[in-house]
PDB file of N, CA, C and O in Angstrom:
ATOM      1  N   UNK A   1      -5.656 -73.979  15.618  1.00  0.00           N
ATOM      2  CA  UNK A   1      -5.229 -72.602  15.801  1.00  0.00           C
ATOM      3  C   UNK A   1      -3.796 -72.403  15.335  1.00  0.00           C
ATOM      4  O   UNK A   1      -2.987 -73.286  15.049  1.00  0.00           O
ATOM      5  N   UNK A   2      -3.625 -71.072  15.309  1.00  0.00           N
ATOM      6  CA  UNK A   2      -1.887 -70.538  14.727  1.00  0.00           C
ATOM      7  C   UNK A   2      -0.996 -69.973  16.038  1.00  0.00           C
ATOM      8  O   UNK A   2      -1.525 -69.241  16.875  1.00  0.00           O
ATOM      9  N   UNK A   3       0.102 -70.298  16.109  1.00  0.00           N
ATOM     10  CA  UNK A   3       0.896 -69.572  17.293  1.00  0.00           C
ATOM     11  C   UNK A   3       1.496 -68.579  16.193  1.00  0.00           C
ATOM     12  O   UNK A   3       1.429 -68.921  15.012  1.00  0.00           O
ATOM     13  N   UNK A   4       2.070 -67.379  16.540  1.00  0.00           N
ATOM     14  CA  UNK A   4       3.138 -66.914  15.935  1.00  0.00           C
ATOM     15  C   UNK A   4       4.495 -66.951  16.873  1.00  0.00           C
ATOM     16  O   UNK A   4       4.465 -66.808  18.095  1.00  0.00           O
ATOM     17  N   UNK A   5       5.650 -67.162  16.120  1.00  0.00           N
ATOM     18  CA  UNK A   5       6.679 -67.603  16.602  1.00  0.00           C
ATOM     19  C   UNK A   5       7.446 -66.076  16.274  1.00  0.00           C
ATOM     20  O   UNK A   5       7.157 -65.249  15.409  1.00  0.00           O
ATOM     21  N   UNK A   6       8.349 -66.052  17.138  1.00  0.00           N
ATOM     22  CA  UNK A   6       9.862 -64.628  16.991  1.00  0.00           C
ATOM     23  C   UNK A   6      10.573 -65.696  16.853  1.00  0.00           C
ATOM     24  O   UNK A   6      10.629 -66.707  17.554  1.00  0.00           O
ATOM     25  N   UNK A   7      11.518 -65.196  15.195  1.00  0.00           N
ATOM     26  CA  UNK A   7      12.703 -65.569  15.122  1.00  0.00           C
ATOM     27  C   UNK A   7      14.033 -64.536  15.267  1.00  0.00           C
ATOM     28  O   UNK A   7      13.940 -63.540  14.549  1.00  0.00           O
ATOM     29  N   UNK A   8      15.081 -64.612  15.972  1.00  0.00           N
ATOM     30  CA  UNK A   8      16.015 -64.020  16.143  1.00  0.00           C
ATOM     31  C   UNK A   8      17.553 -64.562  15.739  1.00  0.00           C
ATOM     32  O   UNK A   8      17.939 -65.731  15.772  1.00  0.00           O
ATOM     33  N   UNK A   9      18.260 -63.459  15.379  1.00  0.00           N
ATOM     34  CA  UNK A   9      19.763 -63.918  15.223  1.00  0.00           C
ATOM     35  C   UNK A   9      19.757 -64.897  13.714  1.00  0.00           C
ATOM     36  O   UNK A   9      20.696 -65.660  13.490  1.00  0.00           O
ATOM     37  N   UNK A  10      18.539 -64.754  12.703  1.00  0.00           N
ATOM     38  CA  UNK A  10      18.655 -65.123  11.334  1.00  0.00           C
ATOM     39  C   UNK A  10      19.986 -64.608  10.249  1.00  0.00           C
ATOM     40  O   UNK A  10      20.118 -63.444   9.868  1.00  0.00           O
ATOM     41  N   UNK A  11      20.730 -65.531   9.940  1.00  0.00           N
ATOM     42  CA  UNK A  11      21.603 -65.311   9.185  1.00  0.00           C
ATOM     43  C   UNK A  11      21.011 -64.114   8.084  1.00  0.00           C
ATOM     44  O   UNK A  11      19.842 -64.231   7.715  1.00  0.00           O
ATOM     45  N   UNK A  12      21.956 -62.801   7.495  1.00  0.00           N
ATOM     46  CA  UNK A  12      21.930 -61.926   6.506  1.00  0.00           C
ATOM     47  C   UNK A  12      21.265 -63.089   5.153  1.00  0.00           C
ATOM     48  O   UNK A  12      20.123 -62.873   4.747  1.00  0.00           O
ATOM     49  N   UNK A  13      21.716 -63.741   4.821  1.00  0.00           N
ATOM     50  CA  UNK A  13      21.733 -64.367   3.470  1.00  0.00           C
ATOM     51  C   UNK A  13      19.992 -65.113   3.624  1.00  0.00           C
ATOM     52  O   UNK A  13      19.479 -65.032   2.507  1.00  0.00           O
ATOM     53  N   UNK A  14      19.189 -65.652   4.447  1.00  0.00           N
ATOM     54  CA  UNK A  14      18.567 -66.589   4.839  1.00  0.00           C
ATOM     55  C   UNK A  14      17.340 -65.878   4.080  1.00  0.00           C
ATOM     56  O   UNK A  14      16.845 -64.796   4.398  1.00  0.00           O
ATOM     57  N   UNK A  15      17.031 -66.533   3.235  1.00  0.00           N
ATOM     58  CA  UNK A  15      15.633 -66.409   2.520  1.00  0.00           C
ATOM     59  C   UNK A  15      14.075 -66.285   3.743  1.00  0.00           C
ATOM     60  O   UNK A  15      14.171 -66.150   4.963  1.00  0.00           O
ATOM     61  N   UNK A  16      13.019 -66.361   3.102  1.00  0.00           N
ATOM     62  CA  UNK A  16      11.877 -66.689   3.863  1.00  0.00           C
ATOM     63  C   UNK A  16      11.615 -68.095   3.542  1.00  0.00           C
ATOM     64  O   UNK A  16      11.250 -68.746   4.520  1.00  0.00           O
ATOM     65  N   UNK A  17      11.714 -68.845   2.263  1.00  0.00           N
ATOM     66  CA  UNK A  17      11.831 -69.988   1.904  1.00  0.00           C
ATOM     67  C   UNK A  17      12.546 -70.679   2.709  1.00  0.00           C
ATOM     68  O   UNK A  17      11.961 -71.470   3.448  1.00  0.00           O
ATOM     69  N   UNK A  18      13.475 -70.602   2.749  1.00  0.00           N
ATOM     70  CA  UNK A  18      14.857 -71.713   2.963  1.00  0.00           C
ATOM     71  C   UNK A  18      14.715 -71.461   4.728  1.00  0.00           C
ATOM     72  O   UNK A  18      15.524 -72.064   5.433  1.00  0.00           O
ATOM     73  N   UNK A  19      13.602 -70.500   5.440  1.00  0.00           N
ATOM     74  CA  UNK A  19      13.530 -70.255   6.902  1.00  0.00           C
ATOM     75  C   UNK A  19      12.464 -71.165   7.155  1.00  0.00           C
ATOM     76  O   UNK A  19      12.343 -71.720   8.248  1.00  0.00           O
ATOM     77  N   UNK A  20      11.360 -71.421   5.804  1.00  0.00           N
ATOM     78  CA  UNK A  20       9.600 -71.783   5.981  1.00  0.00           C
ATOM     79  C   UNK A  20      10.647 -73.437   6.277  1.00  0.00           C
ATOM     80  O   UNK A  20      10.770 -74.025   7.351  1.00  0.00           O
ATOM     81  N   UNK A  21      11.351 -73.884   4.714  1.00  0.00           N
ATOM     82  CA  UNK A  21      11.551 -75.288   4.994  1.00  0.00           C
ATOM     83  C   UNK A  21      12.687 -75.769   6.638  1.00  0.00           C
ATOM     84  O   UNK A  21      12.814 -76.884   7.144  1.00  0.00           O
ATOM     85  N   UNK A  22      13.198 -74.701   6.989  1.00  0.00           N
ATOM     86  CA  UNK A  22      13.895 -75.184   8.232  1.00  0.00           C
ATOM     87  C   UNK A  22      13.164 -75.659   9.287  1.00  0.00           C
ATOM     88  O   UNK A  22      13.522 -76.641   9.937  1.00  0.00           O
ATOM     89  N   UNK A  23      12.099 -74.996   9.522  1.00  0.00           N
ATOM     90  CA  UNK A  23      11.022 -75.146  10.114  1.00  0.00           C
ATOM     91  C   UNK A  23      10.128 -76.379  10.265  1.00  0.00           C
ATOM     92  O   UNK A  23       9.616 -76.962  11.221  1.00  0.00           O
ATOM     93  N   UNK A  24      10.149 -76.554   8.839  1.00  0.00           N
ATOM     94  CA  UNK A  24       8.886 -77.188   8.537  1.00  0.00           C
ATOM     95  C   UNK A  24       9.385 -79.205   8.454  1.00  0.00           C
ATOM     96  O   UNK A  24       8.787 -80.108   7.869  1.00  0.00           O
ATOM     97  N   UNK A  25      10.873 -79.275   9.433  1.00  0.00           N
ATOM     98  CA  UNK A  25      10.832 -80.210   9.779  1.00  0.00           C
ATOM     99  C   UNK A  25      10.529 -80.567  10.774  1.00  0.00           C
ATOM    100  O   UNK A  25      10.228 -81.760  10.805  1.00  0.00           O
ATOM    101  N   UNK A  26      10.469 -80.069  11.626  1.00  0.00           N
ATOM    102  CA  UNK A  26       9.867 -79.783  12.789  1.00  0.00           C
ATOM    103  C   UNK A  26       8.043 -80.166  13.166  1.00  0.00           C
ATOM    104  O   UNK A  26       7.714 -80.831  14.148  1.00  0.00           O
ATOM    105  N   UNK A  27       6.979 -79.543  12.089  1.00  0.00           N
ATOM    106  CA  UNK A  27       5.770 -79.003  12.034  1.00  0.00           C
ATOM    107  C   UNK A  27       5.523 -78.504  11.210  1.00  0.00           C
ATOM    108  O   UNK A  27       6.339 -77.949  10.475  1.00  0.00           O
ATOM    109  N   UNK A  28       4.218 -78.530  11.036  1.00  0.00           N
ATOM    110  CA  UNK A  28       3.316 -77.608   9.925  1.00  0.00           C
ATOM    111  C   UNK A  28       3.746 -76.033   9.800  1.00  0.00           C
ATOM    112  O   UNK A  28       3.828 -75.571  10.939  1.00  0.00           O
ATOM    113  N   UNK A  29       3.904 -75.522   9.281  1.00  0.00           N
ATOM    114  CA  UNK A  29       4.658 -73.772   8.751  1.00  0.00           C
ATOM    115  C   UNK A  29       3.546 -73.210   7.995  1.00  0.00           C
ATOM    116  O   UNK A  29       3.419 -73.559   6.821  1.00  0.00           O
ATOM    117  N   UNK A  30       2.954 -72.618   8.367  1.00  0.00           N
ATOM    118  CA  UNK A  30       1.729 -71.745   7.959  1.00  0.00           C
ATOM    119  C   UNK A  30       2.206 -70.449   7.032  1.00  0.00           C
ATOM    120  O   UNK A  30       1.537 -69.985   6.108  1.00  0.00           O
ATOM    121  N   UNK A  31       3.675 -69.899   7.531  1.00  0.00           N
ATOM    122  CA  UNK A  31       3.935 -68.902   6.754  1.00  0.00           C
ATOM    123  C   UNK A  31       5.703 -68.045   7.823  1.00  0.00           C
ATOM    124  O   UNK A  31       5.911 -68.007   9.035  1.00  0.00           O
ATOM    125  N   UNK A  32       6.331 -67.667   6.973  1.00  0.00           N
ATOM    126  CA  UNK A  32       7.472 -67.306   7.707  1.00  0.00           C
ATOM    127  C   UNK A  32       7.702 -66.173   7.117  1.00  0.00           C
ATOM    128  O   UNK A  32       7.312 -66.227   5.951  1.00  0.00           O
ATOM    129  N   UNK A  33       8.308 -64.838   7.483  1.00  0.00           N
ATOM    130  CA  UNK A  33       8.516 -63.921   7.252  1.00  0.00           C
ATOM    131  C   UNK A  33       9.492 -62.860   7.976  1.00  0.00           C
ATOM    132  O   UNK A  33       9.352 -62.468   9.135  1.00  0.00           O
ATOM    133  N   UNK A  34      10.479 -62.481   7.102  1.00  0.00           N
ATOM    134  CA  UNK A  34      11.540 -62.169   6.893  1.00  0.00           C
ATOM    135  C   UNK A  34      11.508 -60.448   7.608  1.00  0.00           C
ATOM    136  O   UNK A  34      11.085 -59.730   6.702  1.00  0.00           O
ATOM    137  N   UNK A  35      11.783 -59.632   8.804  1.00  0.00           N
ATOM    138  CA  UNK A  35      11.632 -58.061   8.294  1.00  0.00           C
ATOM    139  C   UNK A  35      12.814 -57.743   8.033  1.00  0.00           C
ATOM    140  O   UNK A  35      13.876 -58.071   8.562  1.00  0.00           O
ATOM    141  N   UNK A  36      12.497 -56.871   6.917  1.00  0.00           N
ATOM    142  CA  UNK A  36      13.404 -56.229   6.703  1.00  0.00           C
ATOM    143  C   UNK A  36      13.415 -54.318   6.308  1.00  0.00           C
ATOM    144  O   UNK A  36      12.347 -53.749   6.536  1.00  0.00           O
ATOM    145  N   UNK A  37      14.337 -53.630   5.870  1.00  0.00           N
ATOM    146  CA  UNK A  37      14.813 -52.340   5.776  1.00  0.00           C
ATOM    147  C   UNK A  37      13.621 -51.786   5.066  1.00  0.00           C
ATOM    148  O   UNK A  37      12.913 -52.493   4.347  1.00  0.00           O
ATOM    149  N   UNK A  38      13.436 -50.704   5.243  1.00  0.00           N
ATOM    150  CA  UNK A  38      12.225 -50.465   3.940  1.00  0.00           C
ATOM    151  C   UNK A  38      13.355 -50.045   2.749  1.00  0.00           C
ATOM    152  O   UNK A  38      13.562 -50.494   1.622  1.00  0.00           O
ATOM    153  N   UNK A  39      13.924 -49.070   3.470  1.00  0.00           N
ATOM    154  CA  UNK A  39      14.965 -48.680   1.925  1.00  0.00           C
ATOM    155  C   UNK A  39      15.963 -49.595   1.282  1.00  0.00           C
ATOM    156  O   UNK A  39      16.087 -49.508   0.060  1.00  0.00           O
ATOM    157  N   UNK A  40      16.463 -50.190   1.735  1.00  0.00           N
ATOM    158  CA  UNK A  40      17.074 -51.364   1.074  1.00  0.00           C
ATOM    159  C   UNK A  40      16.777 -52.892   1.014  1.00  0.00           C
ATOM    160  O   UNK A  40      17.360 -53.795   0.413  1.00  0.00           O
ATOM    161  N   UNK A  41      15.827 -52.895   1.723  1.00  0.00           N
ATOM    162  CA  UNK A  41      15.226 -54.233   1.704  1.00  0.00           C
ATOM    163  C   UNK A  41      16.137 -55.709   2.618  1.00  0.00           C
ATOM    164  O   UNK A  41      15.846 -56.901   2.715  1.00  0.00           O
ATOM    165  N   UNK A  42      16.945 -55.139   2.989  1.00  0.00           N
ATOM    166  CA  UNK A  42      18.306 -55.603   3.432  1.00  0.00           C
ATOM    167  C   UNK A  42      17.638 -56.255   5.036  1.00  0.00           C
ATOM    168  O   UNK A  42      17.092 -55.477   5.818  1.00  0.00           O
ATOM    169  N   UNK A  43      17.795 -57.929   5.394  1.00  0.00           N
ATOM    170  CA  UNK A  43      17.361 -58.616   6.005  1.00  0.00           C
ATOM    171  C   UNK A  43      17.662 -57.491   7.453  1.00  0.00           C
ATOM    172  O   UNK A  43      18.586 -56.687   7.326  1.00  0.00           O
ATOM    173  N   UNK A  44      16.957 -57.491   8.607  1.00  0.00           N
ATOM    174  CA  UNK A  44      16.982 -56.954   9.765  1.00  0.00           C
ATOM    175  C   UNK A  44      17.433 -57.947  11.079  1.00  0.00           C
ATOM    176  O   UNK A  44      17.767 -57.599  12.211  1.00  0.00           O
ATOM    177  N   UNK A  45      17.312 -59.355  10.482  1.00  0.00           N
ATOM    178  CA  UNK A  45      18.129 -60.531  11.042  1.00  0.00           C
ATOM    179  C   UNK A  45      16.972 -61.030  11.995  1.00  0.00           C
ATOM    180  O   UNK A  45      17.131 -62.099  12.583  1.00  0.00           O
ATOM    181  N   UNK A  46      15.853 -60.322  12.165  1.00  0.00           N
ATOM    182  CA  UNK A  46      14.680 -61.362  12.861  1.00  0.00           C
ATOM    183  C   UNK A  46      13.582 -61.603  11.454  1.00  0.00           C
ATOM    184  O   UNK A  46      13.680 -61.385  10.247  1.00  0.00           O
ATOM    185  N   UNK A  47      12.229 -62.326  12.607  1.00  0.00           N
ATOM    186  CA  UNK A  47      11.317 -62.357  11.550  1.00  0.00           C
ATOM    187  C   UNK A  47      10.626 -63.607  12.209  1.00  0.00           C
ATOM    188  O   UNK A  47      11.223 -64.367  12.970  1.00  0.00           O
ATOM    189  N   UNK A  48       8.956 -63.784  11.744  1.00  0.00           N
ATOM    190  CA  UNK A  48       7.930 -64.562  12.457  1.00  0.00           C
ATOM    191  C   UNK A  48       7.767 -65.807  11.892  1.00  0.00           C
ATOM    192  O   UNK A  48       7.883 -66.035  10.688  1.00  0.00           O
ATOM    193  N   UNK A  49       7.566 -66.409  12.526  1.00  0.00           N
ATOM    194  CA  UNK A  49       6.806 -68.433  12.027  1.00  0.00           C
ATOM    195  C   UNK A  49       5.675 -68.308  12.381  1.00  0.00           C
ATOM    196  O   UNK A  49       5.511 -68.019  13.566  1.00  0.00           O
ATOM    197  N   UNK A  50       4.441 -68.476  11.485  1.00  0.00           N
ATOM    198  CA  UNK A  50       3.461 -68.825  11.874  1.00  0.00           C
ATOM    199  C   UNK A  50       3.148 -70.197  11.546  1.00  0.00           C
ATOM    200  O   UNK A  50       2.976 -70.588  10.392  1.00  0.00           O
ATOM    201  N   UNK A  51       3.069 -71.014  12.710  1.00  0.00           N
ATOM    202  CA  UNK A  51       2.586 -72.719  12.843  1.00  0.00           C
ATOM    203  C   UNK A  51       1.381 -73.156  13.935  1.00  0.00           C
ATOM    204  O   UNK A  51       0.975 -72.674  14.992  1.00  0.00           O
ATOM    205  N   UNK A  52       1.100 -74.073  13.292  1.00  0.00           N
ATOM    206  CA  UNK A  52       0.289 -74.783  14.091  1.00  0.00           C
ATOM    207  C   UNK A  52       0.585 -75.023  15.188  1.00  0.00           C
ATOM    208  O   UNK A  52       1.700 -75.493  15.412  1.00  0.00           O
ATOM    209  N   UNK A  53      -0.624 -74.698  16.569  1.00  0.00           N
ATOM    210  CA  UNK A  53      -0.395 -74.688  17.672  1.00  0.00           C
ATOM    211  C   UNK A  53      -0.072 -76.276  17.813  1.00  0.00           C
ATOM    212  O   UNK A  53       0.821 -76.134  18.648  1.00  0.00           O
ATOM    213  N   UNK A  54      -0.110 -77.129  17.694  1.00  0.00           N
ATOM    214  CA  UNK A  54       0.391 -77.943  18.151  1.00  0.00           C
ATOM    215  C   UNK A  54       1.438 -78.130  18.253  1.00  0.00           C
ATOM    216  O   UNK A  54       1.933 -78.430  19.339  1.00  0.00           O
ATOM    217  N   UNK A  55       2.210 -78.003  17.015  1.00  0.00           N
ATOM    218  CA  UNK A  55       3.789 -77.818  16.971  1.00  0.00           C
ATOM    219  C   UNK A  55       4.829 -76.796  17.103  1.00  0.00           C
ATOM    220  O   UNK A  55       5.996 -76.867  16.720  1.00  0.00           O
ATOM    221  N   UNK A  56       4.023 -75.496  17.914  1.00  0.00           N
ATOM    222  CA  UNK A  56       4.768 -74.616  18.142  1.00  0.00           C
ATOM    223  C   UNK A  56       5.786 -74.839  19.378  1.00  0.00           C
ATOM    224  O   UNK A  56       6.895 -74.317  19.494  1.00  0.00           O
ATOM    225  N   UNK A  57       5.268 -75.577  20.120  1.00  0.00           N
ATOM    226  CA  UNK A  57       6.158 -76.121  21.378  1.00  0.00           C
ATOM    227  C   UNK A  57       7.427 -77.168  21.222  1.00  0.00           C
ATOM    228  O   UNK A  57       8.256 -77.384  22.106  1.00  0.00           O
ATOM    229  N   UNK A  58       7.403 -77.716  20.031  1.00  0.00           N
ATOM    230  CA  UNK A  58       8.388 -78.419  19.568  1.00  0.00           C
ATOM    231  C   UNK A  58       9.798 -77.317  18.961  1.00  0.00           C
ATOM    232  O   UNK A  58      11.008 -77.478  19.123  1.00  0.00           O
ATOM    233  N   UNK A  59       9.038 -76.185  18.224  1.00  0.00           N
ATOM    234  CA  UNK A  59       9.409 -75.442  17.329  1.00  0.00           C
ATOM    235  C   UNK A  59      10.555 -74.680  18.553  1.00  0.00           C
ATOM    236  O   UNK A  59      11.780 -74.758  18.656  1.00  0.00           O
ATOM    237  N   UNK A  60       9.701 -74.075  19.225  1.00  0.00           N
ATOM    238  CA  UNK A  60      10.563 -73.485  20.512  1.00  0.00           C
ATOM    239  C   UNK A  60      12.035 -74.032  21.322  1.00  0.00           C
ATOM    240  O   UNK A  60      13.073 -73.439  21.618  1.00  0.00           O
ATOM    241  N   UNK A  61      11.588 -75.400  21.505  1.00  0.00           N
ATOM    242  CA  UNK A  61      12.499 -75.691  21.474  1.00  0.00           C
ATOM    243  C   UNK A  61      13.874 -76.087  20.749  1.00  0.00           C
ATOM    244  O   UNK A  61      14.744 -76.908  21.039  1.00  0.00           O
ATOM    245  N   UNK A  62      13.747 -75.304  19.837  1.00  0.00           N
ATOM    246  CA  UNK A  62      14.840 -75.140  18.851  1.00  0.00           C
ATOM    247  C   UNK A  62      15.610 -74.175  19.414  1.00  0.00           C
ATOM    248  O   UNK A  62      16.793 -74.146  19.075  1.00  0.00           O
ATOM    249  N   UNK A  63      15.134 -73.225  20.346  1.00  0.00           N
ATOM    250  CA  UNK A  63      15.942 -72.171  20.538  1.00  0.00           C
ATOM    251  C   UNK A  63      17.676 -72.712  21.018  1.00  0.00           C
ATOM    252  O   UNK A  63      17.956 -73.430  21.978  1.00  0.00           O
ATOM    253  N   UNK A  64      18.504 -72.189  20.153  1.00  0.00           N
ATOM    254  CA  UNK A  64      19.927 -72.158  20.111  1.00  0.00           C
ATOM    255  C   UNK A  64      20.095 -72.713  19.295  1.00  0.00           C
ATOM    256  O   UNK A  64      21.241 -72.446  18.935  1.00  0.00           O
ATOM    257  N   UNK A  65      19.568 -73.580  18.506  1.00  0.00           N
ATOM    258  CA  UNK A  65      19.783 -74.572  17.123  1.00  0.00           C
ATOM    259  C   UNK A  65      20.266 -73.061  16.280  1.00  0.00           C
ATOM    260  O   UNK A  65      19.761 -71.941  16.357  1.00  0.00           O
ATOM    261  N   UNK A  66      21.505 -73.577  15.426  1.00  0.00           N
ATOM    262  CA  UNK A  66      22.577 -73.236  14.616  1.00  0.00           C
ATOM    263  C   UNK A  66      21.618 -73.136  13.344  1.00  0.00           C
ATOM    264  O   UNK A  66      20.746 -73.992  13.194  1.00  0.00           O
ATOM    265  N   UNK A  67      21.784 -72.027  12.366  1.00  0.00           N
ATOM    266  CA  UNK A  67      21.632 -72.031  11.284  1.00  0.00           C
ATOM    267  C   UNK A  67      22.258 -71.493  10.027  1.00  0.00           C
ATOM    268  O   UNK A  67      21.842 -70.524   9.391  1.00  0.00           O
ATOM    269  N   UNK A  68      23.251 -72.195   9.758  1.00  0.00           N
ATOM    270  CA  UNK A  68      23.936 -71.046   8.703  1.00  0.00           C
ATOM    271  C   UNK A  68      25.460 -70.609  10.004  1.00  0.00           C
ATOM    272  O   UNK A  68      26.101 -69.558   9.970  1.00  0.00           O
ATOM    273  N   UNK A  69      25.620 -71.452  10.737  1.00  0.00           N
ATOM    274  CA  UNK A  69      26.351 -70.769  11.734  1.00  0.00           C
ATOM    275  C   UNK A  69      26.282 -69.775  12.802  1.00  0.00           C
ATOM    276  O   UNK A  69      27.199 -69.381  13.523  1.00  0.00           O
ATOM    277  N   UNK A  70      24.752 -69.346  12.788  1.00  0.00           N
ATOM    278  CA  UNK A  70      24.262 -68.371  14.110  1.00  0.00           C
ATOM    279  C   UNK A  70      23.031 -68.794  14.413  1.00  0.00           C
ATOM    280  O   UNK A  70      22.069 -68.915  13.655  1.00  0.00           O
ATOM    281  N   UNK A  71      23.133 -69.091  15.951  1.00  0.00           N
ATOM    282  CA  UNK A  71      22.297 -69.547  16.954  1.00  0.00           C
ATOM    283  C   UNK A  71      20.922 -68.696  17.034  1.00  0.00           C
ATOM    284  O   UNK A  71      20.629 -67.596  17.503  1.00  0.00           O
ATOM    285  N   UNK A  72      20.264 -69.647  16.406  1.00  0.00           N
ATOM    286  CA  UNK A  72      18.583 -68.862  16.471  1.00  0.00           C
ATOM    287  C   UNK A  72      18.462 -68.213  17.757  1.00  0.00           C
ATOM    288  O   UNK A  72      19.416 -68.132  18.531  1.00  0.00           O
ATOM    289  N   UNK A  73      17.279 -67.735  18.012  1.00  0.00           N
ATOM    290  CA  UNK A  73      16.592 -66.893  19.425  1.00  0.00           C
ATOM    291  C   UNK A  73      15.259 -67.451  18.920  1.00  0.00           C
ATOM    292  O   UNK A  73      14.810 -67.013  17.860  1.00  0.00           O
ATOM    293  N   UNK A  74      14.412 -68.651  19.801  1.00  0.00           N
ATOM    294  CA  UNK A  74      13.274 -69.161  19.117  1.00  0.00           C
ATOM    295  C   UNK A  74      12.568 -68.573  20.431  1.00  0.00           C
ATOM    296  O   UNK A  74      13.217 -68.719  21.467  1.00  0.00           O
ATOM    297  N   UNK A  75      10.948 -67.731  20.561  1.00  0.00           N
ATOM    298  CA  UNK A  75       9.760 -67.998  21.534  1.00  0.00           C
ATOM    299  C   UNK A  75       8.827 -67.543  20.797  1.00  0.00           C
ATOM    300  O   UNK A  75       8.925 -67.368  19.583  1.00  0.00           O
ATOM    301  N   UNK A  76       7.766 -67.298  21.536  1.00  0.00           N
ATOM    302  CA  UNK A  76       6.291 -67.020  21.747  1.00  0.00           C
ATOM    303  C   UNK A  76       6.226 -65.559  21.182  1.00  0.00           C
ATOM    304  O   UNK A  76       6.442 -64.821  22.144  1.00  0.00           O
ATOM    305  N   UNK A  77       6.058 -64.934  20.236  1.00  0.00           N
ATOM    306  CA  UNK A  77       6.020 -63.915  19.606  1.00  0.00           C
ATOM    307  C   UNK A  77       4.837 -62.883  20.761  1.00  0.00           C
ATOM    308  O   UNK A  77       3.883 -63.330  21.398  1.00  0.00           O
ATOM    309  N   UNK A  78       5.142 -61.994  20.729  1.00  0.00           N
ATOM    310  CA  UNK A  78       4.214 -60.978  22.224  1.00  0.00           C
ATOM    311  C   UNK A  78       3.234 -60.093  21.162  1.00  0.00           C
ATOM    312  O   UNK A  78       3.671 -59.698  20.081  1.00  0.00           O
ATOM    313  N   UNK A  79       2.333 -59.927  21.459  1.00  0.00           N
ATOM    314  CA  UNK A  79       0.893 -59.076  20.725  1.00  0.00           C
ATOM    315  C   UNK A  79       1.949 -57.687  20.760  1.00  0.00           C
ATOM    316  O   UNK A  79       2.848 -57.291  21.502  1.00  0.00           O
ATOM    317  N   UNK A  80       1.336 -57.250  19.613  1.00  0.00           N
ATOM    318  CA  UNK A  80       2.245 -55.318  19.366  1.00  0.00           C
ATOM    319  C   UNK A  80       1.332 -54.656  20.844  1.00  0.00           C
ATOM    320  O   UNK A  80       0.528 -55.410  21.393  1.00  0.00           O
ATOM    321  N   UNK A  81       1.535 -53.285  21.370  1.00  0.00           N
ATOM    322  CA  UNK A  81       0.894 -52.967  21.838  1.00  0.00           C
ATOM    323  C   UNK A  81       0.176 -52.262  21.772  1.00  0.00           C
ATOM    324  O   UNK A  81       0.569 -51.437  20.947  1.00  0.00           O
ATOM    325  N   UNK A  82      -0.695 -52.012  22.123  1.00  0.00           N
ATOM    326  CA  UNK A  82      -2.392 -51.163  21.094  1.00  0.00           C
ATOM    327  C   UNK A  82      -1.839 -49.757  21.623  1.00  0.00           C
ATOM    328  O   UNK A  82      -1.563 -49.460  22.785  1.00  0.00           O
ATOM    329  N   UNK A  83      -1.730 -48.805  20.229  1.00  0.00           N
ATOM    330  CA  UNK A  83      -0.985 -47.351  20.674  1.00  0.00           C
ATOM    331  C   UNK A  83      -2.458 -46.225  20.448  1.00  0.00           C
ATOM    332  O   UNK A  83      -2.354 -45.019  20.673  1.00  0.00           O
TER     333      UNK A  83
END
């Protein structure tokens, strides 16, 4: 199975690449993704990990690990809510 992960407090500059391989020392990285602005495209400073449940609990505990000089915000990404 896939967990999805919330990433928070992602450096401005931080690719989706260079977020998949940070990750992906950790565990398997299914896919990472960046949100951002619609009009400028301009990073919004969060964004999701999707990994393998097995290694999502490792992954978590990354939370406060430094990247680029700002302290991730790593958990358990919450279902949207059905509107």
């Amino acid at each position: 199975m896939v967990k999805t992960l919330y990433v928070g407090n992602i450096p401005w500059s931080t690719t989706e690449e260079e977020l998949k391989a940070f990750f992906s020392e950790q565990g398997e990285v299914i896919s990472a993704r960046i949100i951002t602005e619609r009009g400028t495209g301009r990073s919004k400073g969060y964004g999701f990990v999707e990994v393998a449940d097995e290694d999502a609990e490792k992954i978590v505990e990354l939370n406060g690990v430094e990247l680029d000089g700002r302290k991730l915000v790593i958990n358990e990404a919450k279902p949207r809510p059905e509107s």
